[in-house]
MIPALO-793628 format. One record per residue: x, y, z of N, C-alpha, C, O, CB in turn; residue in one letter. Coordinates in steps of 0.05 Angstrom, whole numbers, padded with zeros to 5 digits, always signed. Glycine has a CB too. Layout:
XYZXYZXYZXYZXYZA
...
This chain:
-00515+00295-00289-00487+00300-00292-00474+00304-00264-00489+00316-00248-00481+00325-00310X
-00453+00297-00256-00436+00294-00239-00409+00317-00237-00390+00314-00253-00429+00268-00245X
-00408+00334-00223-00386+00341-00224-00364+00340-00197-00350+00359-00189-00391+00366-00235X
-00365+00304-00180-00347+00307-00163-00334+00279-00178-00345+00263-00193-00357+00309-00130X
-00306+00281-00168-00288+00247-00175-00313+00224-00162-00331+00226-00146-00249+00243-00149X
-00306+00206-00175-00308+00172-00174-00295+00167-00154-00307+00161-00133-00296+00154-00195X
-00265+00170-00156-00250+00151-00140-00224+00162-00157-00222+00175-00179-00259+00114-00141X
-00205+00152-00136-00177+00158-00142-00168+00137-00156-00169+00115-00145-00159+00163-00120X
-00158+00139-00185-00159+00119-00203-00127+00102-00191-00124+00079-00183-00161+00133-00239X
-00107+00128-00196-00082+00119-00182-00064+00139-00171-00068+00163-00176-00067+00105-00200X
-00044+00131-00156-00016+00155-00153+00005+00142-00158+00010+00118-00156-00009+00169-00123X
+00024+00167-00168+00049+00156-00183+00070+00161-00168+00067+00183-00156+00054+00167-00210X
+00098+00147-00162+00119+00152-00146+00139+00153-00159+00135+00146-00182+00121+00137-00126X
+00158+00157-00154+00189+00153-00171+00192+00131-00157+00182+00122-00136+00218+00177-00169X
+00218+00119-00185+00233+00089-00171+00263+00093-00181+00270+00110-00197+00217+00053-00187X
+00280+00076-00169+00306+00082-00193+00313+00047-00198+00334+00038-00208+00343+00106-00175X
+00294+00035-00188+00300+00014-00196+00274+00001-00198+00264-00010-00179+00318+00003-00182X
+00259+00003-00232+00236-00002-00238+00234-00029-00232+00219-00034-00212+00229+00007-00262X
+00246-00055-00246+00244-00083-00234+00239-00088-00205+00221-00102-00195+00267-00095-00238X
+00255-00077-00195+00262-00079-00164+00232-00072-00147+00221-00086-00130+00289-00054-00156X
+00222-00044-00160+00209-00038-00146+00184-00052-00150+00168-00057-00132+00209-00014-00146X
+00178-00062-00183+00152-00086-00181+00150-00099-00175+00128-00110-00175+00142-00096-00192X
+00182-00115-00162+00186-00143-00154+00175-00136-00123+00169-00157-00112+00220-00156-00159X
+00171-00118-00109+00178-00104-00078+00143-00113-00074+00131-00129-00061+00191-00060-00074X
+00137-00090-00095+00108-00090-00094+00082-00114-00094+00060-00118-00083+00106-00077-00114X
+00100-00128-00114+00083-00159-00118+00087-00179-00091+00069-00192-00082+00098-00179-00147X
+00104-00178-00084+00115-00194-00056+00097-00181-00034+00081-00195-00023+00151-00188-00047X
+00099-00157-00027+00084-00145-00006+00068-00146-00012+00059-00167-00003+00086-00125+00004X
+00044-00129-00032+00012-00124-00023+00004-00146-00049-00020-00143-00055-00005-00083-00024X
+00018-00164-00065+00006-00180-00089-00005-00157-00115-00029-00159-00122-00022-00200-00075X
+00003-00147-00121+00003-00128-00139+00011-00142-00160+00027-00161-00158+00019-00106-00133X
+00000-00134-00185+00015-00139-00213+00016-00119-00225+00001-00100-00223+00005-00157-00232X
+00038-00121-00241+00049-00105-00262+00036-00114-00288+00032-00137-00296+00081-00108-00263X
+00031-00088-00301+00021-00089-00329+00035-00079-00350+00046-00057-00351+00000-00078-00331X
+00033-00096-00368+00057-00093-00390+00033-00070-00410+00012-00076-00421+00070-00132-00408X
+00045-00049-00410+00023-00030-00419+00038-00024-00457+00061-00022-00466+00022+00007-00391X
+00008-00023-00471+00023-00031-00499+00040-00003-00512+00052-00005-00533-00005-00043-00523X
+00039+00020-00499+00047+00038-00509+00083+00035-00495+00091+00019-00479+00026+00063-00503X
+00096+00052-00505+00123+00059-00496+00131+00068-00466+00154+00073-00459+00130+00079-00513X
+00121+00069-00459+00122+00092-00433+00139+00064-00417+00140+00040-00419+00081+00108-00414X
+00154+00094-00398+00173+00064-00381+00162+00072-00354+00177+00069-00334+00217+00063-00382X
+00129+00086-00351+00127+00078-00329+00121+00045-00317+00114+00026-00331+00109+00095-00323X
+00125+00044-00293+00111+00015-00280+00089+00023-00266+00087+00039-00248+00130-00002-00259X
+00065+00004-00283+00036+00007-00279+00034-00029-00268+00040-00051-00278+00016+00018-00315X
+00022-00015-00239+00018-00042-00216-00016-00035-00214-00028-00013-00212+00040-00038-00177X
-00026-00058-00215-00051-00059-00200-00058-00080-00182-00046-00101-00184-00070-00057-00217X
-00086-00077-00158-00092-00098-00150-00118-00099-00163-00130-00112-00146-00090-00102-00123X
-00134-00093-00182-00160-00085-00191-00171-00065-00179-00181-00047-00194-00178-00102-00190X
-00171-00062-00158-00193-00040-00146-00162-00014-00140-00168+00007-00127-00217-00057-00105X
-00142-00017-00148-00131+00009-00144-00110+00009-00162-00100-00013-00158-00124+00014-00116X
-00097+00019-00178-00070+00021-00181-00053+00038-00169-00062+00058-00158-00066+00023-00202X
-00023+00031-00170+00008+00060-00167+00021+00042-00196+00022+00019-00206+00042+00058-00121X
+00030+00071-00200+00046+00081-00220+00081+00086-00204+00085+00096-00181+00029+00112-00232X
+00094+00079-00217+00124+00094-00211+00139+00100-00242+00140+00086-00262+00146+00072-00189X
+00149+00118-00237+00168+00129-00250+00191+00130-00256+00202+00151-00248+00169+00141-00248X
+00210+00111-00271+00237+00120-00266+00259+00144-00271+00264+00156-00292+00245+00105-00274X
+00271+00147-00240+00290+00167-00239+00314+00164-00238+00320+00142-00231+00288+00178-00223X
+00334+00180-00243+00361+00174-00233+00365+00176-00208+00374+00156-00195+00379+00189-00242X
+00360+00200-00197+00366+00199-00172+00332+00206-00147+00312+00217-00155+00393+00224-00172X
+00337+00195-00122+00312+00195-00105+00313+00209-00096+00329+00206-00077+00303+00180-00090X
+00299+00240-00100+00289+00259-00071+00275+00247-00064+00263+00228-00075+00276+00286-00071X
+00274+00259-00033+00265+00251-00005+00241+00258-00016+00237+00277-00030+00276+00265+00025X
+00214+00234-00005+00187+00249-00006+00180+00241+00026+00158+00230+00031+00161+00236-00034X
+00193+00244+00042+00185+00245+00075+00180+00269+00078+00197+00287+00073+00207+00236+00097X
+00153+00274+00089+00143+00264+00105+00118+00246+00088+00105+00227+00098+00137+00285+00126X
+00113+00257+00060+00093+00247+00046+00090+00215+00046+00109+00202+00056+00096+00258+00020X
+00069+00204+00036+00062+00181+00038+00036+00165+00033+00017+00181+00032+00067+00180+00055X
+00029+00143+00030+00009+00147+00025-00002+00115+00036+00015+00098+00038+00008+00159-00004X
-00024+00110+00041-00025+00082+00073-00039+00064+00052-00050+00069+00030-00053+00090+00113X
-00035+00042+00065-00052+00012+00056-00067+00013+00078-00062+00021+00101-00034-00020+00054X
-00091+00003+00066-00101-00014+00089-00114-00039+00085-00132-00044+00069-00118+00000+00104X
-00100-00055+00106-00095-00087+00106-00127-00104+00125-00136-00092+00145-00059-00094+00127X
-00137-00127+00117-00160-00133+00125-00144-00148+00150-00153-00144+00172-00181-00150+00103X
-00129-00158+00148-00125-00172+00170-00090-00171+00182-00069-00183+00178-00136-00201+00161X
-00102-00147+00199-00074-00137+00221-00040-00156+00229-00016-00153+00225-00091-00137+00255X
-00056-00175+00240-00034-00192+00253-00027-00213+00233-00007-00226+00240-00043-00205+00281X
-00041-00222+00204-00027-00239+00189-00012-00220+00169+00004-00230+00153-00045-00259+00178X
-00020-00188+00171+00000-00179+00148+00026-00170+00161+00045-00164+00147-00011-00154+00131X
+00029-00170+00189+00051-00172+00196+00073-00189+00193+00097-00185+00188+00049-00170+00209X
+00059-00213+00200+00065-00236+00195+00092-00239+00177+00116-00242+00181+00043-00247+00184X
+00066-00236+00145+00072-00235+00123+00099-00219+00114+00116-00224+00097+00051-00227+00113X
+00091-00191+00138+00126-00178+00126+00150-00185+00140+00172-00180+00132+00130-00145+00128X
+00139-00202+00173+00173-00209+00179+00177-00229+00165+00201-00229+00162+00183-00216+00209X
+00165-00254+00150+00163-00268+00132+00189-00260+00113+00210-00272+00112+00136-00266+00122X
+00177-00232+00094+00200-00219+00077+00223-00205+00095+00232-00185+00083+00187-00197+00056X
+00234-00207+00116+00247-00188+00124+00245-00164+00128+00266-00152+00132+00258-00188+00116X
+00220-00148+00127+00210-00124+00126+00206-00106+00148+00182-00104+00156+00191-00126+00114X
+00223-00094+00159+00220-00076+00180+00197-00055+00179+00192-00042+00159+00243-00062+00181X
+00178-00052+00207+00167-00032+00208+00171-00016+00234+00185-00020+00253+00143-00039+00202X
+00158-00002+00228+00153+00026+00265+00140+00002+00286+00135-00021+00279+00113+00066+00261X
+00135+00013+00312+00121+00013+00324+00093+00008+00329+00085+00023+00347+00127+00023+00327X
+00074-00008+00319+00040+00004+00317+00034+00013+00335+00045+00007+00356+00017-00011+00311X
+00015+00027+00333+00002+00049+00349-00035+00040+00344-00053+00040+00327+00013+00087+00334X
-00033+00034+00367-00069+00028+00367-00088+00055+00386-00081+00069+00405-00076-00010+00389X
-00113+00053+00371-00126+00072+00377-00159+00057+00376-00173+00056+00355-00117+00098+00357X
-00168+00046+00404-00181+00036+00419-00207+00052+00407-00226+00039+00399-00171+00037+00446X
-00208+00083+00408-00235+00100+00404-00251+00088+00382-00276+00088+00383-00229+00130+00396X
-00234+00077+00356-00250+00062+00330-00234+00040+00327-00237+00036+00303-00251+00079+00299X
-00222+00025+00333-00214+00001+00330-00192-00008+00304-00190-00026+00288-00239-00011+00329X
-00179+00015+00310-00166+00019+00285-00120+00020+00291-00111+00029+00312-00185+00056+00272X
-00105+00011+00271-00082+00007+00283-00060+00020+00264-00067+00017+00240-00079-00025+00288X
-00045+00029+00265-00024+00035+00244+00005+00032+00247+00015+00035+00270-00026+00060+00237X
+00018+00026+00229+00044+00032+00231+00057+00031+00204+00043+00018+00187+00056+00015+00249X
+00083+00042+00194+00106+00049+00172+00119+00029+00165+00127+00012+00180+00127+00066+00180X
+00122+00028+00145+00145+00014+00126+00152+00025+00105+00134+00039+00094+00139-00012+00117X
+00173+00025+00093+00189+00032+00070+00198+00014+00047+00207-00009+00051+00211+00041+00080X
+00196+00023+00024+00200+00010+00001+00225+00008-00008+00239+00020+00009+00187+00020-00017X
+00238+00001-00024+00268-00004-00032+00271+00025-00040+00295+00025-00038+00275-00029-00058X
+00265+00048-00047+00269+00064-00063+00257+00089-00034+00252+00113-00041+00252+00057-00097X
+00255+00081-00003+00245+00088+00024+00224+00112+00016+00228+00134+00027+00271+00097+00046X
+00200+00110-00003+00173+00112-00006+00166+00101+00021+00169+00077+00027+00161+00097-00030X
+00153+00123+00044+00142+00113+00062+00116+00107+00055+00101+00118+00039+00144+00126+00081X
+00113+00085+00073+00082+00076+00069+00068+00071+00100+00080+00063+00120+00081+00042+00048X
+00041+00077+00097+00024+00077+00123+00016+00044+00118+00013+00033+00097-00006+00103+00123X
+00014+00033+00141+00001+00008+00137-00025+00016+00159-00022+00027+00181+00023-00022+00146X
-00053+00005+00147-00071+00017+00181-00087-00008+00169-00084-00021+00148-00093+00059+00189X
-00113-00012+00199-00132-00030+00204-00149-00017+00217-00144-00002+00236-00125-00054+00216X
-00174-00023+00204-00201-00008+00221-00211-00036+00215-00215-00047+00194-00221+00026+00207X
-00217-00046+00250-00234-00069+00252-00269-00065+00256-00288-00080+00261-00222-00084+00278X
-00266-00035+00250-00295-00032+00255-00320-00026+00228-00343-00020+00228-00295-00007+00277X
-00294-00032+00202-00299-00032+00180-00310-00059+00159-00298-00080+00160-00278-00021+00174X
-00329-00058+00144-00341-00084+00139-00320-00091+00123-00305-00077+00110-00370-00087+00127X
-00321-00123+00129-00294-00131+00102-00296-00127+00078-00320-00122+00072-00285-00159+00097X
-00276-00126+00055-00271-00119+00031-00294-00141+00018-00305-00131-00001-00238-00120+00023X
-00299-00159+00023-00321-00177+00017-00346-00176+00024-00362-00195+00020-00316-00198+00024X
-00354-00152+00036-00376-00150+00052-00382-00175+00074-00367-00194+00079-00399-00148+00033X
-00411-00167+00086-00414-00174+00118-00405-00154+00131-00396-00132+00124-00399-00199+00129X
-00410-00171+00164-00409-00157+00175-00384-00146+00188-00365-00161+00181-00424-00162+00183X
-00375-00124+00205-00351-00125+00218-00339-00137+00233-00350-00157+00242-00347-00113+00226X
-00318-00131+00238-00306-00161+00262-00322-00141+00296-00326-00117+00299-00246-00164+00264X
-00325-00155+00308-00337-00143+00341-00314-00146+00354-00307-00129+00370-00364-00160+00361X
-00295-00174+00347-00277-00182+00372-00260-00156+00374-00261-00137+00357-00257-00212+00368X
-00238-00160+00404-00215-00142+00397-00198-00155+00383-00206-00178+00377-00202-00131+00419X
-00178-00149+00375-00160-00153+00357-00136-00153+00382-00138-00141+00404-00160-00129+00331X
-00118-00167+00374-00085-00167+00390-00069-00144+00376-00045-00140+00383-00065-00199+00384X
């Protein structure tokens, strides 16, 4: 018997614009929405290995400074990908000690989100890590 978690099954956010915000979600990280058979008007997104939940609200309290990060296998094409959508982010900030990079973006509903890269992490497919530096 076990008495620590598995894994974080999911976390839930408010939205005030539930469409909007699955449409946000599927575009950025490829997420789908699940048409869940009970009533509930939450929006249940998954990519398989994680889901978010949102909630609809009327109105959006601030959850800054809270947040909660992606992390993307490959740095410089998911950037790409968001000036692609028009998607503003921070600054990244690289940190040379583990090979690892971050920076912010915001959701339609300004849910901050961490975006980071640890190149010193084996890919989501296994093998091995990347050695090169990264740009």
């Amino acid at each position: 018997m076990s008495t620590r978690p598995a894994y974080i099954h999911h976390v839930n956010f408010p939205t005030t614009d539930p469409d909007r915000t699955a449409t946000w979600y599927t575009q950025v990280f490829g997420l789908k929405r699940i048409t869940p058979r009970s009533n509930t008007k939450v929006v249940l997104m998954t990519r398989g290995n994680f889901d978010l939940h949102f909630t609809p609200v009327e109105e959006m309290d601030r959850m800054s400074p809270y947040h909660f990060a992606m992390e993307v296998e490959d740095w410089d094409d998911f950037l790409e990908h968001l000036k692609s959508l028009g998607i503003r982010h921070t600054r990244p900030i690289e940190r040379p000690e583990n090979n690892s990079k971050f920076c912010y973006i915001h959701d339609p509903d300004h849910t901050m989100i961490e975006l980071v890269y640890h190149g010193n992490r084996p890919p989501l497919g296994g093998g091995k890590p990347s050695t090169e530096p990264r740009s």
